[in-house]
C-alpha positions, -999 to 999 in steps of 0.1 A, spaced: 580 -46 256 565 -57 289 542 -86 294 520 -95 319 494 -124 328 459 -118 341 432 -143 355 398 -128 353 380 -155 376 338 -155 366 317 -175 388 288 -185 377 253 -202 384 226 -208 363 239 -176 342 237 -198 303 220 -171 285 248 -144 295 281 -160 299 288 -161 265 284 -126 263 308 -121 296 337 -139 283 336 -120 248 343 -86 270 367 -102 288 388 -111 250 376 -76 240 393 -59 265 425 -84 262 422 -74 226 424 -37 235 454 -37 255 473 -61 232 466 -34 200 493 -12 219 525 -16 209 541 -18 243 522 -41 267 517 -75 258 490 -92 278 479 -131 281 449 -136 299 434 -168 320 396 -168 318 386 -193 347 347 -196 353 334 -216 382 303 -238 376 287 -234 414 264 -259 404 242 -252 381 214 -266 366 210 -249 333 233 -255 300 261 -240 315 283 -273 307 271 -270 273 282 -233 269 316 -245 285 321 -271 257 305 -243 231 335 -213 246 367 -242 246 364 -241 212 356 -210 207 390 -199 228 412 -226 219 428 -209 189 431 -173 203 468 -174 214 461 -145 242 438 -164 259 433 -197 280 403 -210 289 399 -232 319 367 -244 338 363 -256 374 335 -266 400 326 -259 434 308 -289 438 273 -278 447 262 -241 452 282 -226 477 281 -189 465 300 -166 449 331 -159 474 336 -195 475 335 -200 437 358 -171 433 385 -186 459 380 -224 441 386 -201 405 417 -183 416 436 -223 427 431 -232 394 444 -200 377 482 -194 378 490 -158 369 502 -137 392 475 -107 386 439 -116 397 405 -97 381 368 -107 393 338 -107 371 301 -120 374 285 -140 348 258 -113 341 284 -85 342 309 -71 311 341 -58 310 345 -28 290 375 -26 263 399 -3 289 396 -26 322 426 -48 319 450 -24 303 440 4 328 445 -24 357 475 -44 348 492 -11 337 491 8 373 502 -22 385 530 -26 368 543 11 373 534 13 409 549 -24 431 541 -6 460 504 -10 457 488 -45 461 459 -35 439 439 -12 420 404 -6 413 376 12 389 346 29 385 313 11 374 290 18 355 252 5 361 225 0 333 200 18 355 199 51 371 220 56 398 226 90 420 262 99 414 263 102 454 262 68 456 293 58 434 324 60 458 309 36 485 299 10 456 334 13 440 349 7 472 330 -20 483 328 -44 454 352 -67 435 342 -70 398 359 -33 393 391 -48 413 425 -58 403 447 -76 425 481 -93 428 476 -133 437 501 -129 467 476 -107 485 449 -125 476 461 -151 494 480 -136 521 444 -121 535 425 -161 528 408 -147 502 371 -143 502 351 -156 535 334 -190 532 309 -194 558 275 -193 540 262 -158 563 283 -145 543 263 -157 510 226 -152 527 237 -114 535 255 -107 505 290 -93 523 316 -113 506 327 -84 486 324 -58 514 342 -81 538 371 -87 513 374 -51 505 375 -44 540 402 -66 550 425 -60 516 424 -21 529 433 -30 570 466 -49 552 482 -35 516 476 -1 498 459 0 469 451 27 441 411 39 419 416 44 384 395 71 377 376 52 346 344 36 343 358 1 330 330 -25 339 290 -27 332 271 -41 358 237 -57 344 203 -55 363 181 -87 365 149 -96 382 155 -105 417 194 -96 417 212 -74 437 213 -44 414 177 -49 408 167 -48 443 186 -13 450 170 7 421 153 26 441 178 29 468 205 39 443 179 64 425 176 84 457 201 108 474 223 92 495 213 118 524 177 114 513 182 78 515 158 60 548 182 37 560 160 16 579 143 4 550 171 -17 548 184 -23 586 219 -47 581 223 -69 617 259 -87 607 254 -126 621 276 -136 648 298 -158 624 300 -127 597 312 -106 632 336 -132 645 352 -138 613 358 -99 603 376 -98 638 395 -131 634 409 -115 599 413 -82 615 435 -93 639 454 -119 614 459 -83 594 474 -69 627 496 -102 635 511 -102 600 516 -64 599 535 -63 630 559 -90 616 564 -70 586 578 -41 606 596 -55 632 
């Protein structure tokens, strides 16, 4: 039987009232790929406190115990040291995981019970890809237009091998990144310029609305055509860091990529 490890990394700030509710998808769908009887799967849950200010250290002592006794699972916190944003958190969350397959989840977010067993399978039958991703689904109405472009541009539907993860510097840190909200578009964008990857055509994660987060300010975009859609309602002018960085890592893509075939 093979096995495989997984680290599901879940930064998190001020997110108390839903991380408990996080995790538990995340051992659900553990649960569901170990109930096969040929994959056995141990999986690293690693969630990064990005200062918060809330009972998130509570809920930390409240999920150790919880975990400690499920044999599939280990449970490990870590900090960022003040709130930096999510690409940093996610970066500090995947030095203190050690397997070698990496998933991303928000705190407000859910797994659903197919995600790591769809993931970590195509990656183990395929070593030519560098990593794999899903489809989400939203909890409010979305144009079906609009799906590709999301899958394809986010992270909590993603599944990658650490080596890649590092090879590209992970996720950017320079806080235009955070204000604009283009780690995850910027990370996508570089992981495709370096190492194929593969979509599972599956709806394996449930992305939550809030007030004032990101889901919740698209409704109405996502509820509209994407043809029908006035782009200048949300005119996107990338800072000069954001634009000097994307070519910086661009061109580190091209550098290593020329190395690799020569």
């Amino acid at each position: 039987m093979p096995s495989a490890r997984v680290a599901v990394v879940i930064p998190t700030f001020n997110n108390a009232a839903t991380l408990v509710r996080t995790v538990e998808s995340v051992i659900v769908a553990t649960d569901h790929a170990n109930a096969s009887a040929d994959l056995e799967l141990h999986t690293e849950i690693v969630v990064v406190d990005d200062g918060s200010t809330d009972d998130t250290r509570a809920v930390f002592d409240c999920l150790a115990a919880h975990l400690a006794p499920l044999p599939a699972i280990t449970f490990k916190t870590a900090s960022t040291g003040g709130n930096r944003g999510a690409g940093p958190a996610r970066n500090t969350g995947v030095r203190h995981a050690s397997a070698p397959l990496i998933c991303f989840l928000d705190a407000d977010d859910e797994f659903l019970p197919p995600h790591l067993d769809a993931c970590v399978r195509a990656l183990l039958d395929d070593r030519e890809i560098g990593y794999v991703w899903t489809r989400r689904q939203l909890d409010v109405p979305m144009h079906p237009s609009w799906g590709p472009s999301l899958d394809r541009s986010t992270v909590m539907n993603l599944c990658i091998r650490r080596i890649w993860h590092e090879i590209v510097k992970g996720f950017p840190e320079h806080p235009d990144f955070r204000t604009m909200g283009t780690e995850d578009s910027f990370y996508r964008i570089v992981l495709r310029a370096l190492v194929p990857g593969r979509e599972i055509d599956m709806e394996t994660v449930l992305i939550h609305h809030a007030p004032g987060n990101s889901l919740d300010r698209q409704r109405d975009k996502l509820a509209t055509p994407v043809g029908e859609w006035d782009g200048a309602k949300e005119l996107f002018v990338p800072s000069d860091a954001i634009m000097a960085t994307l070519q910086e890592r661009l061109e580190y893509v091209e550098r290593l990529k020329g190395e690799i075939s020569a």
